[in-house]
C-alpha positions as CSV (number, residue, x, y, z in Angstrom):
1,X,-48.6,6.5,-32.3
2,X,-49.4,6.8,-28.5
3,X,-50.1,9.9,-26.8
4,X,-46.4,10.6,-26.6
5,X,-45.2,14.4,-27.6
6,X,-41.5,16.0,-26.5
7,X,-41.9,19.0,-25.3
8,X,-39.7,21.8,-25.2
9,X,-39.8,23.2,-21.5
10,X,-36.2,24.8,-21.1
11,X,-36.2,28.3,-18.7
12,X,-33.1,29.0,-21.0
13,X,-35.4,29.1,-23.7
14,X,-38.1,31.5,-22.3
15,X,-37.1,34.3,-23.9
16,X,-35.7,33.2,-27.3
17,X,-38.6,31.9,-28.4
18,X,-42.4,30.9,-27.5
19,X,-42.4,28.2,-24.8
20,X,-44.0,24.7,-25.1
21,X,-47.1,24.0,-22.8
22,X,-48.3,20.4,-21.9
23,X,-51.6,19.5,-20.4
24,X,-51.9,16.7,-17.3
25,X,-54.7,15.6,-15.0
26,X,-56.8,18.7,-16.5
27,X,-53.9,21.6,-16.0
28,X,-52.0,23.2,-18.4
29,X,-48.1,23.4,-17.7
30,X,-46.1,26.4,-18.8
31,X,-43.2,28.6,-17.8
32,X,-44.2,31.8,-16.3
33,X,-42.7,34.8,-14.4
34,X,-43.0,35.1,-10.6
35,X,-43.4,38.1,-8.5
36,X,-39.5,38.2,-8.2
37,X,-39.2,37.9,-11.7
38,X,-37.9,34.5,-11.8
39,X,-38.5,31.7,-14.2
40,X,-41.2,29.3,-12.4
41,X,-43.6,26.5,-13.8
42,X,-47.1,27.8,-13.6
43,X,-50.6,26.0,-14.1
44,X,-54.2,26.6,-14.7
45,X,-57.2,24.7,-15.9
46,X,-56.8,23.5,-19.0
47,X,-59.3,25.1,-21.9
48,X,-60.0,22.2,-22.7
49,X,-61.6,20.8,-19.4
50,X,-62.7,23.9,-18.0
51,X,-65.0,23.7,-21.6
52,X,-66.0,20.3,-20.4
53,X,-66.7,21.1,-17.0
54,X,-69.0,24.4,-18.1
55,X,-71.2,21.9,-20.4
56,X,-71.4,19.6,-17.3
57,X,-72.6,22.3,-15.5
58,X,-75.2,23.9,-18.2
59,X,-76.6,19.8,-19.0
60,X,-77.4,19.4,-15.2
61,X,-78.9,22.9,-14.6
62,X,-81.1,22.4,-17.7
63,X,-82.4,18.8,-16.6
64,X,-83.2,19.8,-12.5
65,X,-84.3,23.0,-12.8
66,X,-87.6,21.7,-12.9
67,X,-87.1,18.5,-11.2
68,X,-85.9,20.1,-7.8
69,X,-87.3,22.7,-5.6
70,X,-84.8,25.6,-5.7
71,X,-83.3,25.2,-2.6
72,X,-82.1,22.2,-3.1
73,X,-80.6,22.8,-6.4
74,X,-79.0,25.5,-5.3
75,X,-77.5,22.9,-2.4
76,X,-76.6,21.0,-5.4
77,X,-74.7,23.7,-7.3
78,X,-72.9,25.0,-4.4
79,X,-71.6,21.7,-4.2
80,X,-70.6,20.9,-7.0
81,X,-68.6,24.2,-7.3
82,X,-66.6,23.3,-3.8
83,X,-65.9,20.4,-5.2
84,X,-64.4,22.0,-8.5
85,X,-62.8,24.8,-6.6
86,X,-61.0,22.2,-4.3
87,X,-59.5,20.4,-7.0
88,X,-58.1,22.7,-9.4
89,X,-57.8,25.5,-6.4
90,X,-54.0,25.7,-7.1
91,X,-51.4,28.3,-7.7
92,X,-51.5,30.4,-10.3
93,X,-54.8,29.6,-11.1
94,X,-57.1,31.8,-9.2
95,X,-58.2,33.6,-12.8
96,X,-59.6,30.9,-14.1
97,X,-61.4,29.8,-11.1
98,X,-63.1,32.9,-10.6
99,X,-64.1,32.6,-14.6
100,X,-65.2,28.9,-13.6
101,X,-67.7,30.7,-10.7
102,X,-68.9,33.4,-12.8
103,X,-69.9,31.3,-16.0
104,X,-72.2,28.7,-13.8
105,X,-73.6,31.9,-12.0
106,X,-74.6,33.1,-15.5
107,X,-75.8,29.5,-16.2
108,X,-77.8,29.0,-13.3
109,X,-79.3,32.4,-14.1
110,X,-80.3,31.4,-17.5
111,X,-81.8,27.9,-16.5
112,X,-83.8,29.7,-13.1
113,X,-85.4,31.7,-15.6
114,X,-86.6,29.1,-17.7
115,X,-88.4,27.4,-15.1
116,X,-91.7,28.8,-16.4
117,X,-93.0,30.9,-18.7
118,X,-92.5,33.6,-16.6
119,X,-88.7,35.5,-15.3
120,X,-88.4,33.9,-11.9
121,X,-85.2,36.5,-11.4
122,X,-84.0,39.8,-13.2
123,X,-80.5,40.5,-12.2
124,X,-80.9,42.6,-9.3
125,X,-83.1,40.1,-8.1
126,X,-80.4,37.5,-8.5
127,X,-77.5,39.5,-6.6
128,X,-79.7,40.2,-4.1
129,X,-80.4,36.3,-3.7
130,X,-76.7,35.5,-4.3
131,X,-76.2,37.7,-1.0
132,X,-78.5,35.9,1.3
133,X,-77.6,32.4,-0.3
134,X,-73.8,32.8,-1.4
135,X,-71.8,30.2,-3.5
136,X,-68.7,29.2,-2.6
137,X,-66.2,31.6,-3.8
138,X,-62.8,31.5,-5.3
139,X,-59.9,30.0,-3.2
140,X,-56.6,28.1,-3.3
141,X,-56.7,25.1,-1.7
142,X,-53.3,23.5,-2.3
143,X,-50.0,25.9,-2.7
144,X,-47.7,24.3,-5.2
145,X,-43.8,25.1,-4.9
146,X,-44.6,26.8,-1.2
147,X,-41.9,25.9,1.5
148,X,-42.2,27.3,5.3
149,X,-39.8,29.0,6.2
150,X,-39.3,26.6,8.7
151,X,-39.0,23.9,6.7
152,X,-36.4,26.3,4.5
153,X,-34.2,26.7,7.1
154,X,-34.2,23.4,7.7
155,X,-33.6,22.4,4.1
156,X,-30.8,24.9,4.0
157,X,-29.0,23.7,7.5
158,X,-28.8,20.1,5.8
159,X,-26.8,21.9,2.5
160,X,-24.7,23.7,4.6
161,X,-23.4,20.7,6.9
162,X,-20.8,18.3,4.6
163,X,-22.0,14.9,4.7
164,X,-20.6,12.2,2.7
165,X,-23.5,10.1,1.2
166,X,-21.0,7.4,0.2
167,X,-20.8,5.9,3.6
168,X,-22.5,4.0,5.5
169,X,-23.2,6.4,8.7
170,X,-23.9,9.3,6.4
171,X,-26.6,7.4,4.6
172,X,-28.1,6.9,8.1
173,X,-28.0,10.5,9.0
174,X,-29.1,11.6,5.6
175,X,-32.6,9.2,5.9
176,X,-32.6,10.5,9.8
177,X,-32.9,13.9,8.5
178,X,-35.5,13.0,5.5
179,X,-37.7,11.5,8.2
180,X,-37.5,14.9,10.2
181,X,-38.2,17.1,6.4
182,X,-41.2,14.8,6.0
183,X,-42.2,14.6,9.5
184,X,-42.2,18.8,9.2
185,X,-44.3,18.8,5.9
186,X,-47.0,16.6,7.2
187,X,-47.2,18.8,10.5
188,X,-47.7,22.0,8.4
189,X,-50.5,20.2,5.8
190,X,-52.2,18.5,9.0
191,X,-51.4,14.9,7.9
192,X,-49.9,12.4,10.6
């Protein structure tokens, strides 16, 4: 009884009935539409870990908000935020980043204002210092199933020439031209 499951995950299948979802590395896999109306796999934070990640987040801000001097936690939270926002900064899930962003800003409100017995911010207060002290904000970081077109038309040149992979030669022009697609891929992502 591992943590094996078949899933159904057929674009066939999107409309007939409700599609399967599977959860990896903290995303949640499904079949969505895309601006062309085309059948694409989308992900987003899992519930699951985003749930997880939010209790991180409230634990810490209620243990340091009186150990550290506000600066300095605020350092701390922006942070910590970056780092989330660069890992699950991927397509298709800009909404829940942005709910990620708004729900520590509410948490860091709550635990500011329990610093002492008295409100160290009211709201205004805290937009205004949001302003002057910003966290980082929303982004994607890694575009998933985006191609240059560049690297398209290079793609499509290699389909449109007829090359036997059989032989010998053409396997050598075939790994030629792989070296060339990867060489491209790296020069676009800024890894050599």
């Amino acid at each position: 009884q591992g943590k094996k499951k078949r899933v159904n995950f057929l674009k066939r299948a999107q409309n007939s009935r409700k599609q399967d979802t599977f959860d990896f590395l903290g995303f949640t896999f499904y079949l969505g539409k895309s601006r062309r109306g085309k059948t694409v796999v989308k992900l987003q934070t899992s519930k699951k870990r985003l749930r997880m990640k939010l209790k991180h987040i409230n634990h810490w801000a209620k243990q340091k908000r009186n150990q550290l001097p506000l600066m300095e936690l605020w350092a701390q939270a922006s942070k910590k935020i970056a780092g989330y926002i660069r890992y699950y900064g991927v397509s298709f899930n800009s909404r829940k980043l942005s709910q990620y962003v708004h729900q520590v800003k509410r948490i860091l409100f709550k635990w500011l204002n329990r610093r002492s017995q008295k409100k160290s911010f009211n709201w205004s207060q805290f937009n205004k210092y949001l302003l002057k002290h910003p966290l980082p904000r929303p982004k994607i970081y890694h575009r998933l199933f985006w191609i240059s077109r560049q690297m398209n038309d290079f793609i499509l040149s290699l389909l449109r020439e007829s090359r036997t992979v059989g032989s010998n030669e053409g396997e050598v022009e075939w790994s030629a031209s792989l070296l060339t697609l990867a060489r491209i891929f790296h020069e676009e992502r800024g890894v050599y």
